[in-house]
C-alpha positions as CSV (number, residue, x, y, z in Angstrom):
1,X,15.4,24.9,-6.7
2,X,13.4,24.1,-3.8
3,X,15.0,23.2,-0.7
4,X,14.3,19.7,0.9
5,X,12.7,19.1,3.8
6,X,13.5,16.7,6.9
7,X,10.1,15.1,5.9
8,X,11.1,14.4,2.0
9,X,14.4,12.6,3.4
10,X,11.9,10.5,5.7
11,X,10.0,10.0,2.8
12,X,13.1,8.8,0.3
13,X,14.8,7.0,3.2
14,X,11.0,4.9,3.5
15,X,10.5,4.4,-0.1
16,X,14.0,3.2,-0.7
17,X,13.9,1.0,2.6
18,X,10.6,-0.2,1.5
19,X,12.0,-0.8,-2.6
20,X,14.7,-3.4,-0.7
21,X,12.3,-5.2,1.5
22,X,10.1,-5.4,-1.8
23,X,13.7,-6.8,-3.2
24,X,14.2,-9.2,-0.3
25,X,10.4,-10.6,-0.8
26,X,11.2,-11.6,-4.2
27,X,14.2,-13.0,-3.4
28,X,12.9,-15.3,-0.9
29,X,10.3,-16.1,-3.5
30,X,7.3,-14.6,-1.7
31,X,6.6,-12.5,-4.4
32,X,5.7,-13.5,-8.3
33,X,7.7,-11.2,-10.7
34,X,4.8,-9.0,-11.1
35,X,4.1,-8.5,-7.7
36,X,7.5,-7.3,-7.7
37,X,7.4,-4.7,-10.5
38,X,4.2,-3.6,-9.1
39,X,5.8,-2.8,-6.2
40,X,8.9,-1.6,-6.9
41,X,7.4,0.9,-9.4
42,X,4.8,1.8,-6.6
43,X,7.9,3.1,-4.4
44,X,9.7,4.6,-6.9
45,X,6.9,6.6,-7.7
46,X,6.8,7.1,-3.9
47,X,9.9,8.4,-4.1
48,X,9.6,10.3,-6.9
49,X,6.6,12.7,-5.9
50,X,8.5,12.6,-2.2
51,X,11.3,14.6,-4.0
52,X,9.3,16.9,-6.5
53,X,6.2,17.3,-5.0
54,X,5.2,20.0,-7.7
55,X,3.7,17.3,-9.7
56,X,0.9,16.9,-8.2
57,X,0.1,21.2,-8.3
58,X,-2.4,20.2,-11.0
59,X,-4.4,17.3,-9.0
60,X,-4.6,19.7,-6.2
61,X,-6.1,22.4,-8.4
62,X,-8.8,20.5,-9.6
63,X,-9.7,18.6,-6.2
64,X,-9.0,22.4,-4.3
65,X,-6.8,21.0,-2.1
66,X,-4.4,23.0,-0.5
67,X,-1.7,21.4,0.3
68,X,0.6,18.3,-0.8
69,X,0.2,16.8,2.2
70,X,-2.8,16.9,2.6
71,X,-3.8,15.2,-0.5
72,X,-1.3,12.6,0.9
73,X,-3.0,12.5,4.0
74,X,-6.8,12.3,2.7
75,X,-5.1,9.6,0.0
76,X,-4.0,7.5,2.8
77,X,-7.4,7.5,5.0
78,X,-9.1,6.3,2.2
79,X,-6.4,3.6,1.6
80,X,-6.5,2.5,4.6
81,X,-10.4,2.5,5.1
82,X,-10.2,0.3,1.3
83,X,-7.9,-2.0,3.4
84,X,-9.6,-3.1,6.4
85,X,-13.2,-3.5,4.4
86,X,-10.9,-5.5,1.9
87,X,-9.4,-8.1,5.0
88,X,-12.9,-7.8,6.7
89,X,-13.9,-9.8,3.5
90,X,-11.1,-11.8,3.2
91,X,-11.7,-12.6,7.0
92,X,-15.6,-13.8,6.7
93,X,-14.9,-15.6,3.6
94,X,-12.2,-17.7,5.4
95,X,-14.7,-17.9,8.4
96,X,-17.4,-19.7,6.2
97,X,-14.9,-21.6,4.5
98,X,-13.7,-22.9,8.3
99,X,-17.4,-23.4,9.3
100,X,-18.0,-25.5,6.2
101,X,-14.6,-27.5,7.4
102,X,-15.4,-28.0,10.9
103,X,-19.4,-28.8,9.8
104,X,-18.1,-32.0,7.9
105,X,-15.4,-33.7,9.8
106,X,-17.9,-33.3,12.5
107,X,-20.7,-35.3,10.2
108,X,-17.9,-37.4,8.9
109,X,-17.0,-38.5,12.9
110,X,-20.5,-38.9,13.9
């Protein structure tokens, strides 16, 4: 058995920590009961390839990546880069909506 490494406990400690604010969201009911499942399956599985990172051996074969981590890493750019096109819509669409707002209660007043 393969020996942990200060970085999987980061990783189990976060996914946990994470699977109890996911817990607490629901709670105060700012999460629907799918949300939550999503969620707390997404961290599990977090957690899960945190602690047997071997799983992933054939997914880094066939993308020739060479490391775990650096799957993660490439994994998580393009996360992130899906996530601030994804609010930059979110954003203009609230914008027009706001414009469209502010463009009749200023016809309605005049």
């Amino acid at each position: 058995m393969a020996k942990i490494l200060g970085i999987q406990i980061l990783g189990v400690l976060f996914g946990f920590f994470m699977m109890y604010y996911t817990f607490l969201q629901y709670k105060r009911r700012e999460f629907t009961i799918k949300e939550y499942s999503f969620w707390f399956v997404f961290w599990g599985a977090f957690v899960a390839v945190t602690l047997f990172p071997q799983v992933l051996d054939p997914i880094l074969t066939t993308l020739n990546i060479g490391r775990t981590l650096d799957l993660f890493i490439i994994g998580g750019f393009l996360f992130i880069v899906f996530i601030v096109f994804y609010t930059y819509t979110l954003v203009r669409k609230n914008q027009k909506k706001l414009e469209e707002v502010v463009r009749n209660i200023a016809i309605k007043r005049k």
